[in-house]
C-alpha positions as CSV (number, residue, x, y, z in Angstrom):
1,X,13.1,17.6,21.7
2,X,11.3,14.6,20.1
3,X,10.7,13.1,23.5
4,X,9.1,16.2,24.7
5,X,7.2,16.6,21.2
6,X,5.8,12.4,21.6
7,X,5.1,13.9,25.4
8,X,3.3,16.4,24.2
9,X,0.6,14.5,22.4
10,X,2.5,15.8,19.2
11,X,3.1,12.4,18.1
12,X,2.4,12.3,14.3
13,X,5.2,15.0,14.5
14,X,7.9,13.2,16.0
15,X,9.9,10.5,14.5
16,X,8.5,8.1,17.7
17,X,5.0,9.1,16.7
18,X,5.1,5.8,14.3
19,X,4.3,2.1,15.4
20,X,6.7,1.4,13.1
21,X,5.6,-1.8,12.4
22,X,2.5,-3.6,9.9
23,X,0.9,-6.7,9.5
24,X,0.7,-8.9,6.2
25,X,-0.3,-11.8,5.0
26,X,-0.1,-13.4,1.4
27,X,-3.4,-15.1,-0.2
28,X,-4.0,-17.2,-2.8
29,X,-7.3,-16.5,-4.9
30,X,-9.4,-18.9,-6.5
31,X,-7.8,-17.2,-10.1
32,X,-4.6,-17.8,-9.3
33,X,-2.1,-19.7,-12.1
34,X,-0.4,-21.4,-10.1
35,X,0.5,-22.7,-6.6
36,X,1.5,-19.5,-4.8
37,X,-0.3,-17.0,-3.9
38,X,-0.9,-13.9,-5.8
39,X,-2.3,-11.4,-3.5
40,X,-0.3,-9.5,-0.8
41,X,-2.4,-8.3,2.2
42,X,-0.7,-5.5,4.6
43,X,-2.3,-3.4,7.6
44,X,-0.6,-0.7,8.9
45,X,-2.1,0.4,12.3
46,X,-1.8,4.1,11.0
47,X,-3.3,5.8,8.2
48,X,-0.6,6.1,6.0
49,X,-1.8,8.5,3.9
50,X,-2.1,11.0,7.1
51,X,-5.1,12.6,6.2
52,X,-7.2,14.8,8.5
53,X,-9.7,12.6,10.4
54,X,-11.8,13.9,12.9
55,X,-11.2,13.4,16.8
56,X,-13.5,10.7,17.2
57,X,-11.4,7.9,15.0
58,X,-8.6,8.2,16.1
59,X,-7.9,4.2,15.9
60,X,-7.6,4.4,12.1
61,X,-5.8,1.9,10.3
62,X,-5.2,1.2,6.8
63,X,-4.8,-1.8,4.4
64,X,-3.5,-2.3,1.3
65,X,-4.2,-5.7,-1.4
66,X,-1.5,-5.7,-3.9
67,X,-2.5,-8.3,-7.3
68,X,1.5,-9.8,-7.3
69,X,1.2,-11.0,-10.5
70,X,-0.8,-8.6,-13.2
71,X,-1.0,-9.5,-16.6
72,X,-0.9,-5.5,-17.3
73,X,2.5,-5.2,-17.9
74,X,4.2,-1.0,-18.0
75,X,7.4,0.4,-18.3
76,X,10.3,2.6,-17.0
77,X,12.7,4.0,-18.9
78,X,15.8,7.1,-18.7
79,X,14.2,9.9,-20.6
80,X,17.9,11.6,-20.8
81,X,21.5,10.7,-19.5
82,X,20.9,13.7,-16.9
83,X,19.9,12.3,-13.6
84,X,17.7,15.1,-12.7
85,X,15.2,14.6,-15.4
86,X,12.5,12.8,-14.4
87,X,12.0,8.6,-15.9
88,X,9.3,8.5,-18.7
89,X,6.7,5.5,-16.8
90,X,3.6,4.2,-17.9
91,X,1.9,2.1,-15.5
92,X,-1.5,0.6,-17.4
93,X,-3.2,-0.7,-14.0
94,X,-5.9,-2.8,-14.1
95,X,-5.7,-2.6,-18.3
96,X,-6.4,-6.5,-18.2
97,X,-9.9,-7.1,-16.8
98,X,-8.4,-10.1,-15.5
99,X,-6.3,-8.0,-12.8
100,X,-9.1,-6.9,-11.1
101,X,-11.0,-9.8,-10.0
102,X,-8.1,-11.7,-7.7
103,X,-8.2,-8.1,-6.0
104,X,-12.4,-8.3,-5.8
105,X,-12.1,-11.4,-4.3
106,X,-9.5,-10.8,-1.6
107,X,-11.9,-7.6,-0.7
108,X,-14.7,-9.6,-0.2
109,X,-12.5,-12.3,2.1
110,X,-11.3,-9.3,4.7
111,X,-14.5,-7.5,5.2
């Protein structure tokens, strides 16, 4: 049944609709703190958000930058010993000013 779906043209249905595969690379800004890099680069040859794009691009990829070492610091924590509750998070992203600028410049490198 998948290989008839894929056949089809029903290929974001089928579990061989995926490339399966991305691209990444890891740079190091000119903020950086030390000698590794801090910024994570990925493609993915797919938009992996799958929204509805018209007929016309249908070579959409998309990319990610990920800042590998913030200076916003969150947590995660049990909100109850039950396992279906839900963990209490807080996630303060880009709370430091200083987070955002590695990610600026990496922008500014891939266009």
């Amino acid at each position: 049944e998948e290989g008839a779906m894929y056949a089809a043209g029903h290929r974001s249905n089928s579990s061989l609709g995926s490339p399966g595969m991305s691209v990444g690379a890891f740079l190091r800004s000119p903020y950086a703190k030390g000698p590794e890099p801090d910024l994570q680069l990925t493609v993915h040859p797919w938009d992996k958000f799958s929204r509805p794009w018209s007929k016309r691009l249908v070579g959409v990829a998309s990319m990610e930058i990920a800042n590998n070492h913030p200076a916003s610091r969150g947590w995660v924590e049990l909100r109850s010993s039950r396992f279906t509750d839900p963990p209490l998070f807080a996630g303060p992203y880009l709370r430091d000013a200083n987070d955002s600028r590695p990610l600026q410049w990496a922008m500014r490198q891939v266009r």
